[in-house]
Backbone as a ProteinNet text record, in pm:
[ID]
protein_1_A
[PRIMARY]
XXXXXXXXXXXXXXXXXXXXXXXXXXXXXXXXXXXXXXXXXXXXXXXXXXXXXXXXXXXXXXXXXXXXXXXXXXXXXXXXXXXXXXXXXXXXXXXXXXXXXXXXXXXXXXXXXXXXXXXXXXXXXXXXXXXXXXXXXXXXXXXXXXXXXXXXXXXXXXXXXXXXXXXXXXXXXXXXXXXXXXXXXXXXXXXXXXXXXXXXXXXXXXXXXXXXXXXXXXXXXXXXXXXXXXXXXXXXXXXXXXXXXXXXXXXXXXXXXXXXXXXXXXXXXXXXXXXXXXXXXXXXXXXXXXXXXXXXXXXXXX
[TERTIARY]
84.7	0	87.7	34.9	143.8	60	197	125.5	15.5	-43.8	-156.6	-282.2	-261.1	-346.4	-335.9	-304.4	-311.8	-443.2	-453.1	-619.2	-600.2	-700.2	-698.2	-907.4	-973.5	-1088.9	-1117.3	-1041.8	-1126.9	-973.9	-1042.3	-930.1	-849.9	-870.9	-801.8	-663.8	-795.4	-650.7	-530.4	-579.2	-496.3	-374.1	-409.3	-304.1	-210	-247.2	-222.2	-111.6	-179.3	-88.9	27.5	13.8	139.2	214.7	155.4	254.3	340.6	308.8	357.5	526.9	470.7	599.2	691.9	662.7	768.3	702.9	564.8	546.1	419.8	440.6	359.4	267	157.4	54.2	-27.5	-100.2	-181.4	-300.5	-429.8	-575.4	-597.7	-581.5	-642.4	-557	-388.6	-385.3	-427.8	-395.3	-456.8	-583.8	-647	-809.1	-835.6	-787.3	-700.3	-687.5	-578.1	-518.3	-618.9	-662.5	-799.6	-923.9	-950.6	-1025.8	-984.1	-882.4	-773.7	-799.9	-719.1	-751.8	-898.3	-998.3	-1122.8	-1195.8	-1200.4	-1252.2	-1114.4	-1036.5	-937.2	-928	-901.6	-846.8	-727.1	-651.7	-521.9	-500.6	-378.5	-397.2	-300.1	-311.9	-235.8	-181.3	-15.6	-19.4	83.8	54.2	152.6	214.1	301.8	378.9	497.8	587	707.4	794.2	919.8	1019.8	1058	1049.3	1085.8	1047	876.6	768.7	684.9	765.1	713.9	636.1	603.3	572.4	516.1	694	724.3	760.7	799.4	799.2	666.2	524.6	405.4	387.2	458	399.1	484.4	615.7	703.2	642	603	549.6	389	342.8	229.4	254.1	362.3	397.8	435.4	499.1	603	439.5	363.9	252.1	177.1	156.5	60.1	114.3	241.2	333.9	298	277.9	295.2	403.7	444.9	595.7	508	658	643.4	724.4	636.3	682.2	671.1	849.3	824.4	884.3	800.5	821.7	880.4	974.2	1066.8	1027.5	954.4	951.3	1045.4	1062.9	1196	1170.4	1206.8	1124.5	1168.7	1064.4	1121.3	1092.7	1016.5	942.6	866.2	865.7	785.5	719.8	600.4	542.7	654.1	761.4	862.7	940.1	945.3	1058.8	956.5	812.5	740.9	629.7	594.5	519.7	596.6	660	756	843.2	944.3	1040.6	1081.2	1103	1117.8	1280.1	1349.3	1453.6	1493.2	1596.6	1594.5	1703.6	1817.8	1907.3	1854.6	1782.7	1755.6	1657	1589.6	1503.7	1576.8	1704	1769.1	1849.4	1891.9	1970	1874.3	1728.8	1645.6	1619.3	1651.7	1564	1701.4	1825.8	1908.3	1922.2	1935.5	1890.2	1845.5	1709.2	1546.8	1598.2	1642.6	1715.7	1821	1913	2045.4	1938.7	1875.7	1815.7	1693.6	1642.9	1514.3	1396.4	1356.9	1272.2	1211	1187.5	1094.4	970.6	934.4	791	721.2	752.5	704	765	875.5	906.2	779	804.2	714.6	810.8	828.9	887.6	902.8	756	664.2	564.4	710.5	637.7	666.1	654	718.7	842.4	888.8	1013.4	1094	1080.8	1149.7	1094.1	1014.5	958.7	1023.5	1084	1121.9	1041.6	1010	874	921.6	843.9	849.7	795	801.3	708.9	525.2	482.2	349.9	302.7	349.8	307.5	332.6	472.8	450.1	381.8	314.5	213.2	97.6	64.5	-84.8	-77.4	49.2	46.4	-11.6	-5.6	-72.6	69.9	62.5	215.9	156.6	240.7	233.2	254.9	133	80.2	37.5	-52.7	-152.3	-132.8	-236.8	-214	-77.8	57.1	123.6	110.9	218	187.8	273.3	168.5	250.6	293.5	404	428.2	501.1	425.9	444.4	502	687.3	704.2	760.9	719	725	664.1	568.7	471	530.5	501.3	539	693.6	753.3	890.2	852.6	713.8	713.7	653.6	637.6	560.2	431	338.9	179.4	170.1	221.4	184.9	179.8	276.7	330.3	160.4	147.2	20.6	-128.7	-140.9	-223.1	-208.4	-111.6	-69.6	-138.8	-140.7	-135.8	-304.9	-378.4	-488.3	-590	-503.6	-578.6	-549.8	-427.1	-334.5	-486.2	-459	-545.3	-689.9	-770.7	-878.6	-940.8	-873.6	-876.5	-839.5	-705.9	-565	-547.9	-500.6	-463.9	-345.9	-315.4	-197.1	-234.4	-162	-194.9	-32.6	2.3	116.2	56.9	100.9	30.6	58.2	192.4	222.1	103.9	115.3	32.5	-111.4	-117	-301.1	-297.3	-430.4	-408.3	-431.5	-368.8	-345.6	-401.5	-497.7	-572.4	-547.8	-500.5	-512.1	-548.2	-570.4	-691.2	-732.7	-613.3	-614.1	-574.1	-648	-642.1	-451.3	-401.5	-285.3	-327.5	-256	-282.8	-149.4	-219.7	-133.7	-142.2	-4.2	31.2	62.1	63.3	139.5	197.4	336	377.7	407.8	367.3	407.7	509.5	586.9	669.3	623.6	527.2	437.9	564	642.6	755.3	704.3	513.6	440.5	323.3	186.6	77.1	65.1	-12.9	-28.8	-186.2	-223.9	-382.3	-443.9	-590.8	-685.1	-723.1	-707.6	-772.5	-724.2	-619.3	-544.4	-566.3	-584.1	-590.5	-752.2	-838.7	-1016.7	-962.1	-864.4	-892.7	-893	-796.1	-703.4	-820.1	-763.1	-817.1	-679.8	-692.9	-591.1	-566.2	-477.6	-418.7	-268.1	-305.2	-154.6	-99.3	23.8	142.2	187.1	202.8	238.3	376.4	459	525.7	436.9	542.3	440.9	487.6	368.1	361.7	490.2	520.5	606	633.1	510.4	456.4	485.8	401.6	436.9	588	630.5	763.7	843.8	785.3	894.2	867.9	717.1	746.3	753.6	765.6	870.1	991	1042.4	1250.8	1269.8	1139.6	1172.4	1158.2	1034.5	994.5	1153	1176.5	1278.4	1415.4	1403.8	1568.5	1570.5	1498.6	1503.5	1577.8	1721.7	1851.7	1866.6	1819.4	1785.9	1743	1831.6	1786	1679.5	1566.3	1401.4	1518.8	1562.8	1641.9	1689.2	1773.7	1855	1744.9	1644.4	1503.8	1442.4	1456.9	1308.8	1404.5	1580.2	1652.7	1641.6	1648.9	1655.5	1531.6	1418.6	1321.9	1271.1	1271.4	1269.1	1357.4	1455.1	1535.9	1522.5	1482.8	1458.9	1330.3	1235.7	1142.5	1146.4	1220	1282.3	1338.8	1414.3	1459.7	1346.7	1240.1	1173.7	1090.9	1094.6	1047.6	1154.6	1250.7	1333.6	1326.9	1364.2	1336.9	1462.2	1390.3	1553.1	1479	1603.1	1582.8	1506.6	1539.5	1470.8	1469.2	1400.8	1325.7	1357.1	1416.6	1429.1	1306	1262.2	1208	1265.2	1102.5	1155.2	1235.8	1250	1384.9	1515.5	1499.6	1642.7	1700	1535.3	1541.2	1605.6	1559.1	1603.6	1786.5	1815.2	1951.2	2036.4	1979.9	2046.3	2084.9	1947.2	1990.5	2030.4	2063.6	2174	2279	2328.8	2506.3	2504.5	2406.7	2448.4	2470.1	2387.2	2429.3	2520.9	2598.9	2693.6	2816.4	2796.9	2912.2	2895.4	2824.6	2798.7	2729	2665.6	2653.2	2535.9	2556.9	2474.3	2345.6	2404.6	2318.6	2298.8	2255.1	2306.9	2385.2	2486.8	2605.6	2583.4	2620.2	2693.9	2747.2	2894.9	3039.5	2899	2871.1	2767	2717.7	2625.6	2532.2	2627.5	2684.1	2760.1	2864.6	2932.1	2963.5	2907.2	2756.4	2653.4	2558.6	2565.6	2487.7	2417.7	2547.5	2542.7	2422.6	2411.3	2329.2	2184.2	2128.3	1973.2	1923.2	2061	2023.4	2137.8	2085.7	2154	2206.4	2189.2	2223.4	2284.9	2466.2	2534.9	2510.7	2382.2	2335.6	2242.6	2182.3	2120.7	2214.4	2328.6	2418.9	2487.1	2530.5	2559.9	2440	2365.4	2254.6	2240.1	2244.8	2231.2	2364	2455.1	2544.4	2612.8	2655.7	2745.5	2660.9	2663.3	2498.3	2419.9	2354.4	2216.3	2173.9	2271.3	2239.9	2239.9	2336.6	2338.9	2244	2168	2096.1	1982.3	1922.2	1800.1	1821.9	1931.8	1933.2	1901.9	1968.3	1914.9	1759.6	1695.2	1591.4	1456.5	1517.2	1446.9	1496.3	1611.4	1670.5	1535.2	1540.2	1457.3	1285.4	1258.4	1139.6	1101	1186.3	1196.5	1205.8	1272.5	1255.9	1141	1094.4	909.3	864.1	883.7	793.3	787.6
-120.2	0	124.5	241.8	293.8	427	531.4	633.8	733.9	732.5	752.2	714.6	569.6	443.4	405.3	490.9	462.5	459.7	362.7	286.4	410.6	504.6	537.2	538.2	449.2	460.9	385	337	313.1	298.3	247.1	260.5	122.7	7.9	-99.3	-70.4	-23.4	44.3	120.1	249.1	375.8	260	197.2	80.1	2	-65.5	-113.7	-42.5	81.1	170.7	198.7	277.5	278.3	159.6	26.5	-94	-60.9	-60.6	-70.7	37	115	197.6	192.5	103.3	55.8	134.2	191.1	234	177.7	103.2	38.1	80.8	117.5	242.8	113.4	169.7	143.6	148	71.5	60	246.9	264.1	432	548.2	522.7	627.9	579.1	462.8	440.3	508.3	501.5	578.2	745.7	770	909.6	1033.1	874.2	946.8	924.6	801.7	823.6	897.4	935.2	1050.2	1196.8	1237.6	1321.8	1317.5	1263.4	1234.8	1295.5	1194.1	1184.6	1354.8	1383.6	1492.5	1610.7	1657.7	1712.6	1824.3	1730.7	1771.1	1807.8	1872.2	1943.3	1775.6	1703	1621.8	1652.9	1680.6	1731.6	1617.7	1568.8	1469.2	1531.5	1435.3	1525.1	1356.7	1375.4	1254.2	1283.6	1169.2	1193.3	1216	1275.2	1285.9	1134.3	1112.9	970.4	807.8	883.3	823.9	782.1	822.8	841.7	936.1	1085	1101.7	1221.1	1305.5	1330.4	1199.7	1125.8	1025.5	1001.2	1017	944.4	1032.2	1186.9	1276.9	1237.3	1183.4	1168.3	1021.5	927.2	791.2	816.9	969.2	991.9	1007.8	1141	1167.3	1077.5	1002.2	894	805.1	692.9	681.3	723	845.6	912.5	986.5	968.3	1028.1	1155.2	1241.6	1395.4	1503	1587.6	1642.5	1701.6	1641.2	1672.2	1829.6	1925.4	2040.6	2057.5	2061.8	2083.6	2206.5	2256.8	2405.8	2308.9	2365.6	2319.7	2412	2420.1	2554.1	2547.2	2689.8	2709.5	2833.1	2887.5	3016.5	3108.3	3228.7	3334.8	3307.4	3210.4	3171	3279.1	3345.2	3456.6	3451.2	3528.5	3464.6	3520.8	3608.2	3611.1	3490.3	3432.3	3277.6	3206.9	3210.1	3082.2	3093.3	3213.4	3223	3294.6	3419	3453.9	3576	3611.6	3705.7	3791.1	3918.3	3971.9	3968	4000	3947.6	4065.1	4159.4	4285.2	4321.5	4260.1	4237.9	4272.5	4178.7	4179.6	4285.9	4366.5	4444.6	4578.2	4616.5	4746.3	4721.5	4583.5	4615	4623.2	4523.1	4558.8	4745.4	4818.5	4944.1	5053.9	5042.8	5090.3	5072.3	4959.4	4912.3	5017.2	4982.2	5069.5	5209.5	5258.4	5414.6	5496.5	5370.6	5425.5	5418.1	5349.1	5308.8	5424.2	5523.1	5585.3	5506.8	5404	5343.2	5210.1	5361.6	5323.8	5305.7	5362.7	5366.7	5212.9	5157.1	5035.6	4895.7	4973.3	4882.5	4823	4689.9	4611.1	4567.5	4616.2	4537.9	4440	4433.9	4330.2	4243.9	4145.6	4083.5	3919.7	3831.7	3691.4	3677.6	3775.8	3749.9	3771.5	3846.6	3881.5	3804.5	3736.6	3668	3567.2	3543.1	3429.9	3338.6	3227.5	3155.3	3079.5	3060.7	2991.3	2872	2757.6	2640.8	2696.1	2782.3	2778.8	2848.3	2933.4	2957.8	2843.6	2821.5	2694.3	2562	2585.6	2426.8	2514.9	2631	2711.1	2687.4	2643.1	2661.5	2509.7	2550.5	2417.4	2305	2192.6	2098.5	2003.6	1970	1834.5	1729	1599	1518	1520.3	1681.7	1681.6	1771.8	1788.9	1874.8	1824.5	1864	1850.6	1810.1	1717.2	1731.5	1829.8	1901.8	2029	1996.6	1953.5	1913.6	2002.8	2115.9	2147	2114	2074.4	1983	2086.4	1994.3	2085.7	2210.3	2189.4	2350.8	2421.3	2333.2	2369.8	2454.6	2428.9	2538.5	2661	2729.4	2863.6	2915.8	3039.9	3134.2	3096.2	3196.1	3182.3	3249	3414.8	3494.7	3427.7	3344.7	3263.5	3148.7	3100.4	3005.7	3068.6	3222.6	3284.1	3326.3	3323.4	3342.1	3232	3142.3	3013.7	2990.5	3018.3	2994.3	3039.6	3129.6	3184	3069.7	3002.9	2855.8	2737.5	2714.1	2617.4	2623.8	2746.7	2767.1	2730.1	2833.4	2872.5	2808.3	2729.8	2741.7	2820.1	2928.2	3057	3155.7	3243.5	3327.4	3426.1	3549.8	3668.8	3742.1	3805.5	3855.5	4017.6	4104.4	4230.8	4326	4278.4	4361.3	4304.5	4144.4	4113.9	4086.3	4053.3	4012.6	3848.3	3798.8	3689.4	3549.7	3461.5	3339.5	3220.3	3214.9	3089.1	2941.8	2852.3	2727.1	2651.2	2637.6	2571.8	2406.9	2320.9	2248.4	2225.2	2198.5	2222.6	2107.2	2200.6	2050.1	1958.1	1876	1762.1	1754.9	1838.9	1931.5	1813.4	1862.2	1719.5	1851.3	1875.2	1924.6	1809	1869.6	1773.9	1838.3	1781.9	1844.8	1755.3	1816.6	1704.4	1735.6	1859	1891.6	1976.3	2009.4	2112.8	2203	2246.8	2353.6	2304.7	2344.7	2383.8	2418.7	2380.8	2450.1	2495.4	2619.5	2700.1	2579.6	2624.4	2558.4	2569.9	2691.4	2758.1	2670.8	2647.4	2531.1	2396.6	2366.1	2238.4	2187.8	2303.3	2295.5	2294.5	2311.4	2317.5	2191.4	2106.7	1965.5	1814.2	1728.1	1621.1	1579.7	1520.2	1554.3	1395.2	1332.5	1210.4	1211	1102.8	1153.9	955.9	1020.5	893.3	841.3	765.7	664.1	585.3	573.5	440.9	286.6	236.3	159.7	59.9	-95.2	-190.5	-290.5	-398.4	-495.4	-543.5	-544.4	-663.8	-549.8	-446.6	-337	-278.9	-284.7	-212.1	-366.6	-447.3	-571	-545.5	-525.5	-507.9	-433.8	-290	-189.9	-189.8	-268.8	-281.2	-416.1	-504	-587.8	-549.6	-433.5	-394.7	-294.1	-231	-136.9	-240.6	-250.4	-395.6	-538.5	-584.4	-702	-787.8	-715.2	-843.6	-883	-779.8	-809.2	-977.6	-1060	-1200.6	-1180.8	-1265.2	-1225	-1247	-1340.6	-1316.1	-1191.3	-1098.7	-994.6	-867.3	-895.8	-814.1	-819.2	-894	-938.5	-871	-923.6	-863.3	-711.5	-645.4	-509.7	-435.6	-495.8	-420.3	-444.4	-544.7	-563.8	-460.9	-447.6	-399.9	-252.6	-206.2	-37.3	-50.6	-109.9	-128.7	-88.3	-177.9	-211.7	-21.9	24.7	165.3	189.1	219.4	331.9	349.9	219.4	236.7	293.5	329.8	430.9	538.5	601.4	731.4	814.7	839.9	916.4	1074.2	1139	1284.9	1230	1173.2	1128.1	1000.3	969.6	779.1	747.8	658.9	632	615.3	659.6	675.4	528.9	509.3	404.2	403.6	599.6	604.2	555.4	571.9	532.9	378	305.1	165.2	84.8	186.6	146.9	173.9	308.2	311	241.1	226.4	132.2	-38	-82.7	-210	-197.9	-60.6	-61.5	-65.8	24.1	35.2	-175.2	-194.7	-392	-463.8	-390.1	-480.6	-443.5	-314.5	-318.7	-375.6	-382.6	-435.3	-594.8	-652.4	-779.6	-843.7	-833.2	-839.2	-950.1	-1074.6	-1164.7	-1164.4	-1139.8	-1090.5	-1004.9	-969.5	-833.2	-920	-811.6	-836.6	-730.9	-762.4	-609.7	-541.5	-624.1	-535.3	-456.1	-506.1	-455.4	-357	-332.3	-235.1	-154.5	-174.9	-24.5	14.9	-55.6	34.8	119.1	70.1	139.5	224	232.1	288.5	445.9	496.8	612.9	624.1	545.2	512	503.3	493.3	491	603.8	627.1	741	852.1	961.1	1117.3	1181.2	1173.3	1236.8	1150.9	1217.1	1183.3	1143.5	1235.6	1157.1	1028.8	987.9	899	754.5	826.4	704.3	608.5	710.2	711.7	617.1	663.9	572.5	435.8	437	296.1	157.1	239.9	154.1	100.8	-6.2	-125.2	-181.3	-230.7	-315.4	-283	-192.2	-174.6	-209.3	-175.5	-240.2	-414.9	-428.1	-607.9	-653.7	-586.9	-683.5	-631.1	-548.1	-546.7	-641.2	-651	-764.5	-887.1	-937.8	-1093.4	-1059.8	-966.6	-947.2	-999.8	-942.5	-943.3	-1060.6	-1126	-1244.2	-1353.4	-1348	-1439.8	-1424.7	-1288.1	-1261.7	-1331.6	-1322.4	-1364.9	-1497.4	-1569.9	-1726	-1775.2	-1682.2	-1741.8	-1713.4	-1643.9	-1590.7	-1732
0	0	0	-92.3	-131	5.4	28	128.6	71.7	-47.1	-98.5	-37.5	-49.6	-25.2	79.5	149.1	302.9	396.5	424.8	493.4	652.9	656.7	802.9	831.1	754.6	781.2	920.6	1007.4	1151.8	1290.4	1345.3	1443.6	1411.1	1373.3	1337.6	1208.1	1109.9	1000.5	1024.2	1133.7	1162.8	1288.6	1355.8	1458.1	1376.3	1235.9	1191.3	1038.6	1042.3	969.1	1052.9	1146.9	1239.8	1276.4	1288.4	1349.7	1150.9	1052	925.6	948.8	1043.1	1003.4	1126.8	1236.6	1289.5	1434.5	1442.4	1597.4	1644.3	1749.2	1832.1	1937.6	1897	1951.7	2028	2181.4	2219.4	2180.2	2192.3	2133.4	2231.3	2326.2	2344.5	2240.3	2212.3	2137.5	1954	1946.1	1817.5	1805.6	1915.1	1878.4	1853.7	1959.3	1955	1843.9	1753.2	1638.2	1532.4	1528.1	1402.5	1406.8	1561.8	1591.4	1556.9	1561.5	1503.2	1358.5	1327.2	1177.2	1096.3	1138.4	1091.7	1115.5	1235.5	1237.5	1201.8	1166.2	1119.3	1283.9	1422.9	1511.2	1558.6	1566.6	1627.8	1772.7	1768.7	1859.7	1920.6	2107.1	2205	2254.5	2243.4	2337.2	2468.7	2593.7	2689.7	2726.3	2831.9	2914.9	2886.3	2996.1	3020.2	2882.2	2873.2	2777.7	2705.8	2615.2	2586.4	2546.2	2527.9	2527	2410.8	2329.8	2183.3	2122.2	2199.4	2094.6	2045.7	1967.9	1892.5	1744.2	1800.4	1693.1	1618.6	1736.7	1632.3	1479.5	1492.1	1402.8	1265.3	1324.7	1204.3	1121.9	1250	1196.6	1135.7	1113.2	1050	916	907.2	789.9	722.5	745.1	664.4	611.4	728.4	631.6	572.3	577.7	504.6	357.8	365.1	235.7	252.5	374.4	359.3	448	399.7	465.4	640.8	689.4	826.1	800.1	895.4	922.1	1063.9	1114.2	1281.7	1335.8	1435.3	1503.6	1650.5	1663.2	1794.3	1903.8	1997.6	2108.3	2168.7	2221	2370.6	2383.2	2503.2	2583.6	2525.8	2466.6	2445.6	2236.4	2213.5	2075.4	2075	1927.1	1932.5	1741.9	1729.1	1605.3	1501.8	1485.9	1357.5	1374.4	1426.9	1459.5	1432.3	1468.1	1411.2	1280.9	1262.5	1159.9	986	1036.3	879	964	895.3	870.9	764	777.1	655.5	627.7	483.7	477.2	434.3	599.4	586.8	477.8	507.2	391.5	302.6	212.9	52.6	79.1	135	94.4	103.9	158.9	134.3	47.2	-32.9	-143	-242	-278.1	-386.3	-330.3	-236.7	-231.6	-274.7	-216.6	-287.7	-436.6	-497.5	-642.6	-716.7	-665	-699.7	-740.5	-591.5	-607	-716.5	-725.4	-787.4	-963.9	-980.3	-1138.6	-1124.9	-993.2	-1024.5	-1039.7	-1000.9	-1036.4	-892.8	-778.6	-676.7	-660.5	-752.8	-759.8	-755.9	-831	-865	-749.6	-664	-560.9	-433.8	-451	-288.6	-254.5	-148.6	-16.1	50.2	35.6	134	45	-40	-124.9	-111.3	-114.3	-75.6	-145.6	-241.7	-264.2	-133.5	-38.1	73.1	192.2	157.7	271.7	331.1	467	492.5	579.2	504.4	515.7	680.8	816.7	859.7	918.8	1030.3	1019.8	1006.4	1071.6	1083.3	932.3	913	734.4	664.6	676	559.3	586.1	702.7	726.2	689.7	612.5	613.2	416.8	370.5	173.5	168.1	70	-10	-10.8	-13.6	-14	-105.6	-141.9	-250.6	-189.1	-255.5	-136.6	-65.6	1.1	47.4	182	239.1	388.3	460	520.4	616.6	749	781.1	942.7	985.6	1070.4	1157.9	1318	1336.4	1481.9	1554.8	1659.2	1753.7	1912.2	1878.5	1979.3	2123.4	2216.3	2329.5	2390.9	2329.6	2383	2484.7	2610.1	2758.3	2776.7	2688.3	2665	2640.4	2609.2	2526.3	2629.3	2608.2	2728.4	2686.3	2792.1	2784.8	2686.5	2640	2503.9	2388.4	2351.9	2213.1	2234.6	2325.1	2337.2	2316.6	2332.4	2277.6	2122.6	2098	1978.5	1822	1937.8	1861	1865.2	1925.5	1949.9	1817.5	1733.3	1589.8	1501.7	1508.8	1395	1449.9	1521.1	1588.5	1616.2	1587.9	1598.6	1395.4	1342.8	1200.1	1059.6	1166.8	1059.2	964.5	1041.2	967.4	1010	1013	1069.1	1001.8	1086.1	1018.9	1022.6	929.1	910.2	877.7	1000.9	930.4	816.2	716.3	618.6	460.7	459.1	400.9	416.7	570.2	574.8	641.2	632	699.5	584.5	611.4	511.8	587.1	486.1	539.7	501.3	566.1	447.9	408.4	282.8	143.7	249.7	297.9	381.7	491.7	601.4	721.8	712.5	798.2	819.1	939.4	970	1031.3	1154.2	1292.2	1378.9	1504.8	1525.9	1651.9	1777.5	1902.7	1966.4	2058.9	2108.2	2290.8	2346.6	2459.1	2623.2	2687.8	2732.7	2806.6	2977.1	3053.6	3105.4	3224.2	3196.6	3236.6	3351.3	3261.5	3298.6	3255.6	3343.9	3259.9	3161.1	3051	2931	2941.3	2887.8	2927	2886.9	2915.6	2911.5	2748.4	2722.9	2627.7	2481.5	2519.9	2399.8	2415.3	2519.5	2550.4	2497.6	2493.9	2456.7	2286.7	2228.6	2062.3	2028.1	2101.1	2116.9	2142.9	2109.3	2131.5	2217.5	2324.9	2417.8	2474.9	2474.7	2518	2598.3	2719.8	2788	2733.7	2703	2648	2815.6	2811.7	2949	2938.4	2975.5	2984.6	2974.1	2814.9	2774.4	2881.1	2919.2	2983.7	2905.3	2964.2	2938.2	2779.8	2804.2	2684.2	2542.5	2584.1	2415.4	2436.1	2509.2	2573.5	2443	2492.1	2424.2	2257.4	2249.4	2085.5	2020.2	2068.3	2033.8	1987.5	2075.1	2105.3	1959.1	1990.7	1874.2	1751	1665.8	1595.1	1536.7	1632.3	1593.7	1582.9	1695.7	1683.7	1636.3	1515.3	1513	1488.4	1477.1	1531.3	1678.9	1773.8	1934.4	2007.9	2024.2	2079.3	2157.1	2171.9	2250.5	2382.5	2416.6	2563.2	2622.7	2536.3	2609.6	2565.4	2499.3	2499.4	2638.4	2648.3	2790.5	2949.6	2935	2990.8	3002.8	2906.5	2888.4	2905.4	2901.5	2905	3049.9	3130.5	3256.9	3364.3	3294.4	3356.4	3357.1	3275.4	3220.4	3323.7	3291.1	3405.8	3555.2	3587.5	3730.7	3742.7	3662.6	3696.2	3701.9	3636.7	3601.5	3773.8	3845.2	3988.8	4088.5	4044.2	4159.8	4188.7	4219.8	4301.2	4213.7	4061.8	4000.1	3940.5	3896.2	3868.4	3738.4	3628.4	3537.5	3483.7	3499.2	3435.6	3327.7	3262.4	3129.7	3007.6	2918.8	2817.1	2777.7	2644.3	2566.9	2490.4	2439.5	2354	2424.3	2538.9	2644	2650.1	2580.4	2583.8	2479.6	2323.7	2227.7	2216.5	2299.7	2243.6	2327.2	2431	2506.8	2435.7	2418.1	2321	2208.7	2146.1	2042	2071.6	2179.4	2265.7	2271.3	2337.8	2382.4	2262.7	2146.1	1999.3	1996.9	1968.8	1902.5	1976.6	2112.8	2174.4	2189.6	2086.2	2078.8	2243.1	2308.5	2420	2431.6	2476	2427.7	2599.4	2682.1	2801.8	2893.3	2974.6	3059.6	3186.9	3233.6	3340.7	3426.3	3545.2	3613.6	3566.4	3520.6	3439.6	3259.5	3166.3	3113.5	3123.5	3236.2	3304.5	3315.9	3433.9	3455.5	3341.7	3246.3	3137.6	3017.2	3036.2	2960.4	3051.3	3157.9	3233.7	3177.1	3106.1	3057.1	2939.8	2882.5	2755.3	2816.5	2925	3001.9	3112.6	3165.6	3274.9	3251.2	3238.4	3182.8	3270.8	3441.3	3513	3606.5	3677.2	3744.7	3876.4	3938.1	4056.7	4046.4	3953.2	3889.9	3865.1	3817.2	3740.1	3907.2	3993.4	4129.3	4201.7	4188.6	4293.3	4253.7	4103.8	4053.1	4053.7	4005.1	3968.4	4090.1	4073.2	4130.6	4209.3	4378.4	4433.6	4378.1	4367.6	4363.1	4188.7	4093.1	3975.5	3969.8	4084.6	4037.7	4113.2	4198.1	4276.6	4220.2	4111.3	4027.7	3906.5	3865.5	3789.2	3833	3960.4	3951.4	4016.9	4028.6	4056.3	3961.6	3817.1	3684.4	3633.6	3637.7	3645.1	3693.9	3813.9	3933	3799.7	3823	3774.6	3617.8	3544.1	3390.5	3386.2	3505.3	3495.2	3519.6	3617.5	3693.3	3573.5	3478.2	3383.8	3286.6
[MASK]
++++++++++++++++++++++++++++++++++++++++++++++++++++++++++++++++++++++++++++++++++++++++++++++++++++++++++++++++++++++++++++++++++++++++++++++++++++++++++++++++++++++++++++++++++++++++++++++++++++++++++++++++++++++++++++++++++++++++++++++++++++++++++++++++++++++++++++++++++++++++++++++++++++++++++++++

């Protein structure tokens, strides 16, 4: 099935489209997203860092064969960084130009030749292959102003640029935001949204994730690794490992050929699951080996 022909008529297809491109969605966000979809909803997701999902928007685009356009937030986002810029440069050399030749009259300024297009305009043009996904990652990084800002994109899908006017687009795009939940995000945005919180997935999808993405991964040092990421995620740390933390972790163990998990293992990869030094400290040496034969003990009962 080509990304044309991409089946998103119910919630079975839209689960089954995503398992195609390598992401393993739960029956609530599978529903979620074909609710999204179907009614051409803006979909809010929030949860921990690492959770998938910024990934679901890229694993949209890719099946749906339409360009991902992503606005990155961080404090102090303001609508010339996210909607357009004028390109002051080229408009005092076309105006000197103009001058030295006599022939101002007929100069615009403020024409898209000078325009420098950014993510939220260019998710408002028309794209080839169809409406865009517009992924808004990290909301919770931007101030409250920039979130009022946004409330015209997300109400309308539109923007207003005041030299030209406001641009509406022909097709609504197909708008993801994330929260990594840093902060509240208003209400007022959260009412445009069809709104789902991402979780740390359970065992079982946790396993066919790591297999889906890693399928040179032995099911043994899978069940190892994901138990074990587990087992962290119940400590008392500055930050919990993500499933992204899971996957790169069992890439560091492939590549070091690593046919099971060890103590010596663990703590030379430790770095590859937990980001912070008081984190790496609490875990490593006892307390890592004695969660291993923990998940050890546990994986045999299993």
């Amino acid at each position: 099935m080509t990304p044309a022909q991409a089946d998103i008529s119910s919630i079975d297809a839209v689960e089954t489209l995503l398992t195609s491109q390598g992401y393993v969605a739960g029956r609530a966000l599978s529903t979620v997203t074909f609710l999204a979809l179907k009614l051409g909803r803006p979909l809010f997701l929030e949860g921990e860092a690492g959770t998938g999902k910024t990934e679901i928007a890229k694993t949209i685009a890719a099946a749906l064969g339409r360009r991902l356009i992503r606005l990155q937030c961080y404090e102090g986002l303001d609508a010339a960084s996210a909607v357009a810029d004028w390109n002051f440069a080229a408009q005092m050399i076309a105006l000197r130009l103009a001058e030295a030749q006599g022939a101002t009259t007929g100069l615009d300024l403020f024409s898209d030749r000078f325009l420098i297009e950014r993510p939220l305009l260019a998710a408002m043009r028309p794209q080839p292959g169809g409406a865009p996904v517009l992924l808004i990652d990290e909301i919770d990084r931007t101030d409250e102003p920039f979130e009022a800002f946004l409330l015209e994109a997300l109400s309308d899908f539109q923007v207003t640029i005041p030299e030209i006017g406001t641009i509406r687009a022909p097709e609504p795009p197909i708008v993801i935001l994330t929260s990594n939940r840093t902060r509240e995000v208003h209400d007022a945005l959260k009412r445009r949204c069809l709104y789902h919180w991402v979780d740390y997935p359970g065992f079982d999808r946790e396993m066919q994730i790591l297999q889906s993405r890693l399928p040179g991964l032995s099911q043994t040092l899978s069940a190892q690794v994901v138990a074990f990421v587990q087992r962290l995620r119940r400590e008392d740390l500055f930050k919990r490992p993500g499933v992204a933390e899971t996957i790169d972790w069992a890439k560091c163990l492939l590549a070091l050929d690593a046919v099971t998990l060890s103590p010596e293992v663990i703590g030379d990869t430790l770095g590859a699951i937990l980001k912070y030094q008081d984190d790496i400290q609490r875990i490593e040496g006892a307390p890592a080996k004695k969660m291993l034969e923990e998940i050890r003990a546990q994986l045999e009962m299993a």
